[in-house]
ROFIMAR-66976 format. One record per residue: residue in three letters; x, y, z of N, C-alpha, C in turn. Coordinates in steps of 0.001 Angstrom, whole numbers, padded with zeros to 6 digits, always signed. Layout:
N
ALAXYZXYZXYZ ...
END
This chain:
384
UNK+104097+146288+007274+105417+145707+007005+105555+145595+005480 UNK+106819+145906+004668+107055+146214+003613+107453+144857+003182 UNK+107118+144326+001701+107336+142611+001003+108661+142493+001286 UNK+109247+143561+001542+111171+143062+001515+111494+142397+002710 UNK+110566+143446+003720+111071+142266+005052+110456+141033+005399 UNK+109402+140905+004593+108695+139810+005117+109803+138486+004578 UNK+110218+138869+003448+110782+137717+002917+112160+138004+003698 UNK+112921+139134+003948+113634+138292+004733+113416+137635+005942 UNK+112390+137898+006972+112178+137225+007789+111770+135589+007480 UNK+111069+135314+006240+111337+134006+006292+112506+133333+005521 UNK+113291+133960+004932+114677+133753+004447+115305+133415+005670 UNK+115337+133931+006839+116360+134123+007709+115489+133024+009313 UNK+114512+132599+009058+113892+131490+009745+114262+130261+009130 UNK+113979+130103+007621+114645+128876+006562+116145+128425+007132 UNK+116965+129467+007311+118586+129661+007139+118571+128591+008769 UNK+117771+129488+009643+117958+128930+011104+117656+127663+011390 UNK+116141+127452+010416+115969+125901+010442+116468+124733+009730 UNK+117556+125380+008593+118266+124601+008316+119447+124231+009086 UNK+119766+125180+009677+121456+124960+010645+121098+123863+011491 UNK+119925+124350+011900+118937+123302+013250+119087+121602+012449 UNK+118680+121872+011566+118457+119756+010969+120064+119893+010330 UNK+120631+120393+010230+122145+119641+009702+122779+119568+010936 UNK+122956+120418+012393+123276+120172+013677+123304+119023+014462 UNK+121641+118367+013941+120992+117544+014526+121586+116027+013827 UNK+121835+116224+012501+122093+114804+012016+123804+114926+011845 UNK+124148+115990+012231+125603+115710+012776+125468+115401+014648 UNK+125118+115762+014885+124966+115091+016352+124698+113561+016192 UNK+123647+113340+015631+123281+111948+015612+124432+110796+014678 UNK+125315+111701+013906+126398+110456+013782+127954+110958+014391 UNK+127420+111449+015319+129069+111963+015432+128866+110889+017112 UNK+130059+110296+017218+130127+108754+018244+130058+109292+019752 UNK+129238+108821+020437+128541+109232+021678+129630+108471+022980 UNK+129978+109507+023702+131016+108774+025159+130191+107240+025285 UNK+131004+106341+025878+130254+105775+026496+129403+105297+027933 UNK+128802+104444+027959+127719+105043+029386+128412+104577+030226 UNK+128458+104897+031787+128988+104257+032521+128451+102714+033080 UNK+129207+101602+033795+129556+100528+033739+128445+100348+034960 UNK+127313+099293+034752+126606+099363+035992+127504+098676+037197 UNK+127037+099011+038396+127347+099154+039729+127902+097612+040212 UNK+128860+097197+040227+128911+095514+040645+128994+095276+041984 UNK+128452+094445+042968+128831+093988+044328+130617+093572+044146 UNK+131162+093844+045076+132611+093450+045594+132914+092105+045042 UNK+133769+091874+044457+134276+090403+044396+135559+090036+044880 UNK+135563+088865+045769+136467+088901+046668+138340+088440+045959 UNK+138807+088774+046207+140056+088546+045649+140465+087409+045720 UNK+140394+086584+046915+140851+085421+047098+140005+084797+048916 UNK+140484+083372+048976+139259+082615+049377+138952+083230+050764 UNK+140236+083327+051529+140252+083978+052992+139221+085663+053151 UNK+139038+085989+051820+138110+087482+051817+136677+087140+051680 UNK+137020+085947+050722+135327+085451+050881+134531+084939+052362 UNK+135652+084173+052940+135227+083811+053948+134469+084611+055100 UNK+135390+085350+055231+135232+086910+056162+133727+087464+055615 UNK+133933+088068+054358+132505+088443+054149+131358+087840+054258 UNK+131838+086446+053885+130082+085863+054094+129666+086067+055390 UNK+130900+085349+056273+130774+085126+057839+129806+086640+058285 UNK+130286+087627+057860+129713+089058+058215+128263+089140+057683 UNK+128148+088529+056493+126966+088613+056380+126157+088119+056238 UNK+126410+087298+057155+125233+085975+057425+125250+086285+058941 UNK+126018+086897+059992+125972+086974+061195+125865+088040+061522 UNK+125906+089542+061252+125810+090269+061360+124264+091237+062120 UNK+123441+090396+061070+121957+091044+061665+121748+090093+063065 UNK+122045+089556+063521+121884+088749+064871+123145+089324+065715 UNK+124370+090339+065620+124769+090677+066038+124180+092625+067112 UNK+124331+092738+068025+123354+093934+068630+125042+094776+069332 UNK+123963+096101+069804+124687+097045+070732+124097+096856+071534 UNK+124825+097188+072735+123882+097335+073862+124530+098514+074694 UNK+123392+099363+075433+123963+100176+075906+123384+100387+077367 UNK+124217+100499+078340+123642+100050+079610+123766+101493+080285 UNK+122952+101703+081013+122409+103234+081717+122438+102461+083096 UNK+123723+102831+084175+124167+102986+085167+123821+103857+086519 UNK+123459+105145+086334+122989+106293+086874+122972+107559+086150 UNK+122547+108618+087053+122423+110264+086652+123606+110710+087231 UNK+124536+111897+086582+125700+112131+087342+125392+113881+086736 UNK+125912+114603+087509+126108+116009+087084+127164+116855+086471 UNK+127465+117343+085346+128434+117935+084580+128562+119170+085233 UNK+129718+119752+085104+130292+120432+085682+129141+122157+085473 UNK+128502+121953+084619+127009+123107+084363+126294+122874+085107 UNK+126115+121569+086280+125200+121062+086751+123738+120764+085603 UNK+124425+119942+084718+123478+119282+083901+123214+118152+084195 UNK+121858+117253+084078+121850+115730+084044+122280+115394+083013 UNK+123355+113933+083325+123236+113344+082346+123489+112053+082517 UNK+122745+111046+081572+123181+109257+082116+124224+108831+082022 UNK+125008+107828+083098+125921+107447+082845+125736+106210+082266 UNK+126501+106164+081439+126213+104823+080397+127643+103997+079753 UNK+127256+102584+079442+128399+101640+079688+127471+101173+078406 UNK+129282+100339+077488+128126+099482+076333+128980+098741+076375 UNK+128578+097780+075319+128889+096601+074593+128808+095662+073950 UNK+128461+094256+073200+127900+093650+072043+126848+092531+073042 UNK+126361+091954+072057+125380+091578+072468+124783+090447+071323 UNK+124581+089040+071171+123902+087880+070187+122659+087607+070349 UNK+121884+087684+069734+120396+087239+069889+120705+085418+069333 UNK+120643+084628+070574+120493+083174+070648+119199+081853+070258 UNK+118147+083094+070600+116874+082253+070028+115756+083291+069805 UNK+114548+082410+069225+113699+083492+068735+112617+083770+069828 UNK+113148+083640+071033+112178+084098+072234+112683+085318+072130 UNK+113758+085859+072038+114370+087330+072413+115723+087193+073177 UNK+116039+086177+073526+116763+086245+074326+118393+086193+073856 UNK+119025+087220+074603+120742+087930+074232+121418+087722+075147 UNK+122713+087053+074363+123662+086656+075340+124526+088002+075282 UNK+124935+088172+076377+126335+089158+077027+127377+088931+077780 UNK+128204+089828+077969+128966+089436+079070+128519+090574+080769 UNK+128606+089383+081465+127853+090350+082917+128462+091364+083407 UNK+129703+092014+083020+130142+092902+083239+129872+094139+081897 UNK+129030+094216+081395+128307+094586+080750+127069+095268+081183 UNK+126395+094420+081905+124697+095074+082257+124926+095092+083873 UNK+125757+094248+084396+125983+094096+085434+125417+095187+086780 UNK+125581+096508+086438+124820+097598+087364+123704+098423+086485 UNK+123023+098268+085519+122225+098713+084653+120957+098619+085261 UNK+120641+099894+084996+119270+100368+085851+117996+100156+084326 UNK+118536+100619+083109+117968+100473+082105+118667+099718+080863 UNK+118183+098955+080018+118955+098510+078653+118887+098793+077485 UNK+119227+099024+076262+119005+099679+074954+119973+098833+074283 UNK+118964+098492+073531+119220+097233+072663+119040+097815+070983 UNK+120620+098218+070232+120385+098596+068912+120676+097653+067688 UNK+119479+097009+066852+120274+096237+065829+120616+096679+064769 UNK+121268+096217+063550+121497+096926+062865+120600+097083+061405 UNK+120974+098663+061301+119954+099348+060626+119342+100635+061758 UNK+119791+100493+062614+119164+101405+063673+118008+101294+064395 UNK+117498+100197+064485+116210+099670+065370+116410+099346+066814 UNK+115640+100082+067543+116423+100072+068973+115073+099655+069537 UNK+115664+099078+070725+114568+098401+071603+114520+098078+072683 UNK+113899+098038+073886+114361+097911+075248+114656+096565+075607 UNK+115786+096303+076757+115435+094827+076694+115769+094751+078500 UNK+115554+093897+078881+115119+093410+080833+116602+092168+080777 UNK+116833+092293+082057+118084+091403+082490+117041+090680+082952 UNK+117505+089190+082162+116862+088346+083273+117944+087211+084053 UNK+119421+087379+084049+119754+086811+084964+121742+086889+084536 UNK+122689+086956+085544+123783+086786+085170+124466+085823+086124 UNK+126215+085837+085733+126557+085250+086524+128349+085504+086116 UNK+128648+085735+087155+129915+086451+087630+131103+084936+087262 UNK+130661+083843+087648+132153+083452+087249+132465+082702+086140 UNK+131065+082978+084932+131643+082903+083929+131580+083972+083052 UNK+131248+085200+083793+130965+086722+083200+129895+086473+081892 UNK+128972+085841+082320+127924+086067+081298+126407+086280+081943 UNK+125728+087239+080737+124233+087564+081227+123064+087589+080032 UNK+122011+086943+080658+121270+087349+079386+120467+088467+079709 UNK+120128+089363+078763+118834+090107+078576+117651+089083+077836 UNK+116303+089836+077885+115332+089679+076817+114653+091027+076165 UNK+114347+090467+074716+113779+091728+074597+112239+090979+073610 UNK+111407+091853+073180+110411+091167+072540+110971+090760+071127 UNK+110231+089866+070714+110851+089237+069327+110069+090269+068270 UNK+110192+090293+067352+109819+090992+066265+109875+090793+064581 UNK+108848+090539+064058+109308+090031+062849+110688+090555+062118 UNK+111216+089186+061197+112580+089882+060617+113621+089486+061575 UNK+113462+089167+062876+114772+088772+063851+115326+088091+063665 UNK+117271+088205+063482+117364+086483+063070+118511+086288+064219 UNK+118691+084871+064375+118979+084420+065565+120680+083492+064683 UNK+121884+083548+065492+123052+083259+065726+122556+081515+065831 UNK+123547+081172+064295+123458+079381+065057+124945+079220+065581 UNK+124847+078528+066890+126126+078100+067904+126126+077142+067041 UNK+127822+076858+067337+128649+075423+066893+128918+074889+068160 UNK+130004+074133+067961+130547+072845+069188+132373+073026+069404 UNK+132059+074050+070322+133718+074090+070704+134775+073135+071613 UNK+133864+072228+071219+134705+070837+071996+135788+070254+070771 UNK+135886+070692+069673+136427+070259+068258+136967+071262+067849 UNK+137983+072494+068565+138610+073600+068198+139989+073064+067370 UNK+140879+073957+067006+142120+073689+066706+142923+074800+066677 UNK+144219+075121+067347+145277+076050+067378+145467+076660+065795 UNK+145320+077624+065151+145754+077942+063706+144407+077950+063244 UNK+143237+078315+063785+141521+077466+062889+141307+079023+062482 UNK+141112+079677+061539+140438+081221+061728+139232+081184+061986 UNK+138910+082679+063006+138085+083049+063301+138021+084099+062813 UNK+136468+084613+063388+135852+086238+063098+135640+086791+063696 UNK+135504+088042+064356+134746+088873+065307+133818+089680+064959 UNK+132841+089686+065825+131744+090906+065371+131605+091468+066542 UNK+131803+093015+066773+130775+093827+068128+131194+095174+067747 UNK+131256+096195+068985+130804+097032+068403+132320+097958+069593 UNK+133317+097684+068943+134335+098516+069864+134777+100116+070092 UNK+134874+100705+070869+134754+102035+071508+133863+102503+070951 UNK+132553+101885+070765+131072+102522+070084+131521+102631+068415 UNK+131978+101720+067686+132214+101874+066264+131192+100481+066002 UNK+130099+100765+065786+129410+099177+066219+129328+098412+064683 UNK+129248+097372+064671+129531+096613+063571+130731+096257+063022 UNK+131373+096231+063515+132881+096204+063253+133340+094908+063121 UNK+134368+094264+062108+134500+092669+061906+136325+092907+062080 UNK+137052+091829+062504+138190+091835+062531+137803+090116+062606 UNK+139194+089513+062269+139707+087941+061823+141288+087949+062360 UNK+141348+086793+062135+142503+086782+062692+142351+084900+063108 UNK+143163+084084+064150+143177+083026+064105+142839+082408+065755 UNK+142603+081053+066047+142639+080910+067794+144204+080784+067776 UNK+144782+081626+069011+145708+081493+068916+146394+080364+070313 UNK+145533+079627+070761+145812+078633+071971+144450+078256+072114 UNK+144444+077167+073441+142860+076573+073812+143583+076483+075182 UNK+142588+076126+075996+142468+076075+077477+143682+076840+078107 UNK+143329+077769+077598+144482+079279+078442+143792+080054+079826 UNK+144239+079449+080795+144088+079968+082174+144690+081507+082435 UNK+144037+082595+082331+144467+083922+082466+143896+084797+083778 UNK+144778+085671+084411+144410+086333+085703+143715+087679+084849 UNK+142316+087837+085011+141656+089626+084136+141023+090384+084964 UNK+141360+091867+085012+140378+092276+086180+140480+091583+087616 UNK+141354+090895+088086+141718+090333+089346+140566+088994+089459 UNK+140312+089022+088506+139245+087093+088475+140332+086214+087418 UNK+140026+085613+088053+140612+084159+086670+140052+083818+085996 UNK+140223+083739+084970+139131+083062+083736+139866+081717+082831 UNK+139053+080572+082959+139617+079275+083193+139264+078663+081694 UNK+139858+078275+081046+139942+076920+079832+139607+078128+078707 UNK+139805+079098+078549+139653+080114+077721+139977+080168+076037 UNK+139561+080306+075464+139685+080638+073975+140839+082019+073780 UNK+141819+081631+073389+142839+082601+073012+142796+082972+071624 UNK+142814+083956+071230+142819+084532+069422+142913+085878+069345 UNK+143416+085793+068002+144794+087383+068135+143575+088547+066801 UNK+142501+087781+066417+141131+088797+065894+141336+089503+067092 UNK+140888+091407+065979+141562+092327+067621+139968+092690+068296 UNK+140121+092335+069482+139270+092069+070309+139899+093763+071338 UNK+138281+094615+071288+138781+095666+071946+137348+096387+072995 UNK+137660+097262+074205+136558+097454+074489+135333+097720+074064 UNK+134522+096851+074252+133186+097150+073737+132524+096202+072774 UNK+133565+095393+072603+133666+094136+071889+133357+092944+072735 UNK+133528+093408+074079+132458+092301+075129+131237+091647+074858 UNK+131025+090560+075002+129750+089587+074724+129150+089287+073293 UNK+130152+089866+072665+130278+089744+070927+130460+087932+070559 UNK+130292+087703+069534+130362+086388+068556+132168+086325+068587 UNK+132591+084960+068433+133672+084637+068022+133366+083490+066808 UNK+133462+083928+066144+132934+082381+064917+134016+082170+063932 UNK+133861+080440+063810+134324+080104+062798+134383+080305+060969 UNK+134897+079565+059839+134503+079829+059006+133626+078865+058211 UNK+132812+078201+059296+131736+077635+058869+130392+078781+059079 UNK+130332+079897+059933+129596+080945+060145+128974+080541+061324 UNK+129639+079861+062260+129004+079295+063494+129593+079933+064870 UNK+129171+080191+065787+129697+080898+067038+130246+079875+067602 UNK+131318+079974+067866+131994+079110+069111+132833+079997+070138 UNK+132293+080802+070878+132546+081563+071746+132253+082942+072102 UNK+132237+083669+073233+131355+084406+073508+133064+085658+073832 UNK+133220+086315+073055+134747+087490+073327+133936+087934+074867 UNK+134952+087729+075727+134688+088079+077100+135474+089238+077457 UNK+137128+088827+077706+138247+089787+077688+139544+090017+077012 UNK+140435+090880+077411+141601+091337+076438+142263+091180+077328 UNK+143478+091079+077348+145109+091110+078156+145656+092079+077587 UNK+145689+093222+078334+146248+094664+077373+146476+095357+078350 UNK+147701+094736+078859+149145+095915+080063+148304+097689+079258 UNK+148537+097823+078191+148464+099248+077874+146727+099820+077498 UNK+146212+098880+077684+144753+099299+078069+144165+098938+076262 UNK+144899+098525+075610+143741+098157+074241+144656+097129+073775 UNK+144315+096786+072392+144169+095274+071976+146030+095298+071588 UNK+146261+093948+072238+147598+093779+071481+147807+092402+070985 UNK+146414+091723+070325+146859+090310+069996+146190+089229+070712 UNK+146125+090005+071768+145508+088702+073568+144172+088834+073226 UNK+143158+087855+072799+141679+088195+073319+141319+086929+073598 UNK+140025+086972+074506+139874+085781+075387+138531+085293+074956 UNK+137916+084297+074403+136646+084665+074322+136136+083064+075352 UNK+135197+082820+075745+134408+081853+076591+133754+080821+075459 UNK+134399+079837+076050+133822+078135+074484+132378+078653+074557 UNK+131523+078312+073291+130263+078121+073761+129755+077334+074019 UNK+130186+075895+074012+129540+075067+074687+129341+075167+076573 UNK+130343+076134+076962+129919+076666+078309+128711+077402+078140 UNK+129142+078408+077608+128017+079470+077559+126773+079016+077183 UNK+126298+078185+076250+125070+077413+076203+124304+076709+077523 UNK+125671+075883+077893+124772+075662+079405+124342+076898+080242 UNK+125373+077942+080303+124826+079031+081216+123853+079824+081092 UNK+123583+079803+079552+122508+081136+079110+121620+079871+079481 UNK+120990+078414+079510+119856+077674+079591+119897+077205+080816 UNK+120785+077640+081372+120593+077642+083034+120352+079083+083608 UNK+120487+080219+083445+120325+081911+083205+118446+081826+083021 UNK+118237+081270+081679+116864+081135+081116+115891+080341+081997 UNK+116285+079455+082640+115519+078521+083716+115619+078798+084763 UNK+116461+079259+085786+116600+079696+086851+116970+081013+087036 UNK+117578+081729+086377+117534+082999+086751+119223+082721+086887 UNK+120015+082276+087015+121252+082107+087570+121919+080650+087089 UNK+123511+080607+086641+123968+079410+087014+124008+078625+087826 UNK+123654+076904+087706+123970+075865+089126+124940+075437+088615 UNK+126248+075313+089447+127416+074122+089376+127401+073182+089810 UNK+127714+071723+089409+127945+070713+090106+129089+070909+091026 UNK+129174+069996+092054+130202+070333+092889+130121+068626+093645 UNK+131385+068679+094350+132313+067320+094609+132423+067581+095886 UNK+132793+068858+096182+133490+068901+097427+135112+068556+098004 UNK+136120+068869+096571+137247+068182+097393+137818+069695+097329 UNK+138476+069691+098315+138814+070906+099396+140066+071338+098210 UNK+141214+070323+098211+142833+070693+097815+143055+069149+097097 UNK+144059+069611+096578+143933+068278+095376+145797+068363+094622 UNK+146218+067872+094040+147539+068008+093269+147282+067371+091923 UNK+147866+067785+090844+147742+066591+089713+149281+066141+089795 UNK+148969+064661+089982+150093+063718+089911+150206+063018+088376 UNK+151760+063242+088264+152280+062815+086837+153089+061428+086898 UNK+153227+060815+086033+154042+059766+085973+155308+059644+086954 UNK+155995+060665+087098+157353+060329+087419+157249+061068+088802 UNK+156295+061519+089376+155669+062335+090367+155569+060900+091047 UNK+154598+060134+090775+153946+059053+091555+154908+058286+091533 UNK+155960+057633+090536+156660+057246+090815+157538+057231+092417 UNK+157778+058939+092184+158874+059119+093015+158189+058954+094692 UNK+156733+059068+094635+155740+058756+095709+155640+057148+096061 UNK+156200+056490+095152+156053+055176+095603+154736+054908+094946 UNK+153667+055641+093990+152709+054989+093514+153123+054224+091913 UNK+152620+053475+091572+152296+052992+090076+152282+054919+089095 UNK+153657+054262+088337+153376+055589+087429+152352+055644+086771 UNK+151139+056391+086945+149983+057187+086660+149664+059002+086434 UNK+148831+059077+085836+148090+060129+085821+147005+060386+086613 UNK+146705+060987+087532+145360+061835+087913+145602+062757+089159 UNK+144606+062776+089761+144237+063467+090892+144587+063662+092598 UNK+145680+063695+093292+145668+063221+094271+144753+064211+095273 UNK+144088+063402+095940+143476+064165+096889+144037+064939+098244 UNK+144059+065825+098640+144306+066560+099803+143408+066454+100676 UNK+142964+066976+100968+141667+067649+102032+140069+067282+100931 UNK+138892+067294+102123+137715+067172+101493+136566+068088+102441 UNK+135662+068580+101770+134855+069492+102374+133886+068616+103620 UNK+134397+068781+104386+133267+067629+105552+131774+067798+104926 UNK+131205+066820+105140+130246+066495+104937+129910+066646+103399 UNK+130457+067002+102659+130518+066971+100797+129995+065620+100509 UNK+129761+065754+099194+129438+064810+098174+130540+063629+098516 UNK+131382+064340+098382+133039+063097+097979+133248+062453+099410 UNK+132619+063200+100346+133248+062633+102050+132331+061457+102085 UNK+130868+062116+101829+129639+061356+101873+129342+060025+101122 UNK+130471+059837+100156+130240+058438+098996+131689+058066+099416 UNK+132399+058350+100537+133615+057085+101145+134728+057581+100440 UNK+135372+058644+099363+136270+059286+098929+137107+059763+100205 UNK+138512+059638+100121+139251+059715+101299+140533+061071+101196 UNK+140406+061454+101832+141718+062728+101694+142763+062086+102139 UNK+143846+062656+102252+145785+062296+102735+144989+062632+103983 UNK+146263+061889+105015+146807+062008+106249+148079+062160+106685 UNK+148926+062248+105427+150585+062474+106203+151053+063446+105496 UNK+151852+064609+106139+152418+065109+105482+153855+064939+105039 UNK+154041+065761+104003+155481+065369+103421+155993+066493+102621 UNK+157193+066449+102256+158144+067534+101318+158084+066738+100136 UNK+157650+067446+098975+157982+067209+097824+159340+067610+097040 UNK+160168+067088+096269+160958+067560+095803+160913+067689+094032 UNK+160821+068957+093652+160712+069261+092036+161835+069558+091810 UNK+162401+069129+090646+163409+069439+089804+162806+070615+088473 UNK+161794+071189+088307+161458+071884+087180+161310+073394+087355 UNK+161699+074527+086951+162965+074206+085934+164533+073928+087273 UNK+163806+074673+088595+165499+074125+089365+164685+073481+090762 UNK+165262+072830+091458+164985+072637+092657+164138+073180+093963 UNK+162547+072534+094198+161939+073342+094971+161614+072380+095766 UNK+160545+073045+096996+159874+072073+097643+158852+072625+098020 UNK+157672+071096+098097+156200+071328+097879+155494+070688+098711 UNK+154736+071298+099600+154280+070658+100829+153441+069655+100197 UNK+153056+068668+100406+151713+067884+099937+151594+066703+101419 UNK+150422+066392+101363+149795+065271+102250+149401+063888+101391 UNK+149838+063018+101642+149636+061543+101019+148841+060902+102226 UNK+148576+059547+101220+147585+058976+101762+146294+058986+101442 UNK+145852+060148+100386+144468+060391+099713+144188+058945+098610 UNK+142890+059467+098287+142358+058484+096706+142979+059415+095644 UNK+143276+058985+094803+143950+059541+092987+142576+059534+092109 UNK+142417+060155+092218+140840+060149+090527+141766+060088+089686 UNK+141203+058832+088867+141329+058625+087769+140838+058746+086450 UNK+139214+058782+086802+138278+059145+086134+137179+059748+086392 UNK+136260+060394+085898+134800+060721+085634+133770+059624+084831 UNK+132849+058873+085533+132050+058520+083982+133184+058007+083291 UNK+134096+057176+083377+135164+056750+082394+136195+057352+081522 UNK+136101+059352+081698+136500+060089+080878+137272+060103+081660 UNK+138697+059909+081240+140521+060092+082275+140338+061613+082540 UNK+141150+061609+084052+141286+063228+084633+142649+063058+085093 UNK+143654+062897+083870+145169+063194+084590+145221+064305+085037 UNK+144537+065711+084703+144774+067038+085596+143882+067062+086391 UNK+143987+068265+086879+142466+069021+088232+141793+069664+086912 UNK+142303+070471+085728+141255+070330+084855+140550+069894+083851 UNK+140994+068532+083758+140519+067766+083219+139219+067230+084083 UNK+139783+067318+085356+138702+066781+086733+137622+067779+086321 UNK+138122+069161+086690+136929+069942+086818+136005+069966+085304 UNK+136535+069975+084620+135744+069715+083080+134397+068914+083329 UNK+135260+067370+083476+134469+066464+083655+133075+066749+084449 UNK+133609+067014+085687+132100+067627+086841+131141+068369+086154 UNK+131991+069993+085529+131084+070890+085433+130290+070214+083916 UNK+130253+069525+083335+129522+068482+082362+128324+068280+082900 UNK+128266+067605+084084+127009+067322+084732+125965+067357+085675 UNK+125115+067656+086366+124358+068346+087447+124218+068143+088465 UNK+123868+069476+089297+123501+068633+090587+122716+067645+090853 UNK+122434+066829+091732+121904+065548+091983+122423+064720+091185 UNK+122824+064554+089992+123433+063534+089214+124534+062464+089647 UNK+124065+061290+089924+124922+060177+090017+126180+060264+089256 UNK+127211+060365+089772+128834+059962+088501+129550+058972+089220 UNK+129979+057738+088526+131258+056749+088829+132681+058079+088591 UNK+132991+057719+089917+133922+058203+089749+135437+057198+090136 UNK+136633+056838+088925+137709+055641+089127+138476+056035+089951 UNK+138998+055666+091527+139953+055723+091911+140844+054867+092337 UNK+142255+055525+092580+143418+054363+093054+143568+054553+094813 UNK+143443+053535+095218+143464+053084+096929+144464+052177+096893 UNK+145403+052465+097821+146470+051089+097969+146329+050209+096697 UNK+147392+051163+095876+147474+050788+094367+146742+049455+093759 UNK+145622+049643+093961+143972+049171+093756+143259+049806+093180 UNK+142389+050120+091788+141268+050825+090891+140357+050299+092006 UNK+139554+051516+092229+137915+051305+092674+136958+052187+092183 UNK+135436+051973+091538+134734+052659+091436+133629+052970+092786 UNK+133712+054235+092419+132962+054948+093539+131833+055568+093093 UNK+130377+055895+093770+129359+056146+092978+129114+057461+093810 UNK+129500+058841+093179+129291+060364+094542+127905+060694+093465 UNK+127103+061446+094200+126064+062134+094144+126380+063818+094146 UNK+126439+064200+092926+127411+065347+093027+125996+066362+093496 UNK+126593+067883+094376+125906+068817+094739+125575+070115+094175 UNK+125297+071189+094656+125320+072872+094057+126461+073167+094816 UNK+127392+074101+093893+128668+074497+094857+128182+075847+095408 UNK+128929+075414+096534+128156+076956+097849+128819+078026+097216 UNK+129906+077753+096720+130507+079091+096726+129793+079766+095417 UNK+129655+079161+094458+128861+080020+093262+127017+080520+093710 UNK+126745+079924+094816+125667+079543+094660+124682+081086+095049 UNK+123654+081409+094798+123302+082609+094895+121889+082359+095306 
END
């Protein structure tokens, strides 16, 4: 190589490594984008969003799927395949044990129990009961499980918001709010009646069965049972079961395998109103008039007396009717001292307390208060 090129080759390396360091310290002051903004959790806009979210996420991991396997049926390839039914599901304590609704597991040959995060697990029926449509499963406990704290739905209020959690047409985890929109709403569902019911317009939709209804203290006070939906999905109507029922049933479910009802035994009954009894010739009062009594019952058996005469009633509400009734019965007045101007106020009172259990019960006899002491029973008709 000849001296001319050598020097230009390092002439022309100099040139390159100079472009290189003046590049570099123009890069280094010429003003850099800036970085992006780290990642923030949600902040809620206002108080009703906060509420909702916490409620979700403080209740949420104690919220489940459940998916119930019915039978094998054949597709039109003549393929097997399971037939399967779902719906939500609360883990209540840290034995394992999940409340549902019994039309839920109700024909389930197998159970599949998913929480969230995707952890699935088998779980065993250990007992239901049809007339308050609830059932529990169990499944094994497992570290990390967390368990639903119940409130006290004896202290509701019309306008209170609630929350929902379950898992509707298989979209599982799903939260909707909304408010109670009534209390002790007597509704005909599925051709059963479902009695003193929780009304609230949170949209409550299939699959959303045996799901949480909670307040915005983050507490369950009711178990979403059913919907009133002429057109087959949610229009506002959802029904959910107090939990202070459902507590007795899942710890009567857990102990026996099944609900026990107290029971009285009175056959037919009227609730008499002020201007009712009046017009009967009784002391304007509130309660119970008796009709008929189950022979040999609790109520026959502690000297409680049914009517013997019959008669035409006459109502003016809203126009002019008439109402067979029999006089001559005892009027309950009370339970245990708690007033029963209705039949459900009556029945409240009862289903409160157990079979074998002693109750004073107040009645009016030839407009006379008497206490009466019945020994209440198991009602046959629930009884299994």
């Amino acid at each position: 190589m000849s001296r001319t090129r050598s020097w230009s080759l390092v002439v022309t390396v100099a040139v390159i490594f100079g472009a290189g360091v003046l590049v570099g310290m123009w890069l280094l002051q010429a003003p850099r984008p800036p970085e992006p903004a780290p990642v923030k959790s949600y902040v809620p806009l206002e108080s009703g969003e906060a509420v909702v979210m916490d409620v979700y996420r403080r209740l949420n991991p104690t919220v489940v799927n459940i998916v119930a396997t019915t039978g094998i049926a054949l597709d039109n390839w003549m393929r097997l395949w399971p037939q399967q039914g779902q719906g939500t599901g609360l883990v209540v304590d840290m034995e394992g044990h999940i409340v549902t609704n019994s039309h839920v597991v109700a024909k389930a040959l197998a159970l599949e129990v998913t929480f969230p995060g995707e952890k699935k697990v088998s779980g065993k029926l250990v007992g239901q009961d049809s007339a308050s449509d609830l059932a529990v499963i169990k499944i094994e406990p497992f570290p990390g499980m967390m368990v639903a704290p119940l409130g006290n739905s004896d202290n509701l209020a019309v306008g209170q918001r609630v929350i929902a959690i379950g898992n509707p047409f298989g979209f599982q985890h799903t939260v909707t709010a909304g408010f109670i929109s009534a209390l002790h709403r007597d509704v005909n569902v599925d051709q059963r009646t479902m009695t003193d019911m929780i009304q609230t317009d949170a949209a409550i939709n299939p699959g959303n069965s045996g799901g949480p209804l909670i307040n915005s203290r983050a507490e369950v006070i009711g178990i979403n049972t059913a919907i009133y939906a002429p057109a087959g999905g949610s229009i506002g109507i959802g029904l959910a079961l107090p939990i202070n029922r459902a507590r007795k049933a899942v710890q009567d479910i857990v102990k026996w395998g099944k609900v026990i009802y107290p029971w009285m035994g009175i056959k037919s009954s009227m609730d008499l109103e002020p201007k009712i009894a009046a017009q009967l010739g009784l002391p304007r009062i509130s309660g119970v008039l008796i009709f008929d009594l189950i022979p040999g019952g609790p109520a026959e058996q502690a000297g409680l007396r049914g009517g013997h005469t019959r008669a035409i009633l006459r109502e003016h509400r809203p126009h002019l009717s008439l109402k067979p009734i029999i006089l001559g019965g005892d009027v309950i007045l009370a339970v245990d001292n708690m007033l029963t101007p209705t039949s459900d106020d009556f029945k409240n009172a009862v289903r409160e307390k157990e079979p074998g259990q002693r109750v004073l019960v107040t009645i009016l006899r030839n407009n006379q208060e008497h206490g009466v002491e019945v020994m209440l029973g198991e009602d046959p008709i629930v009884r299994r």
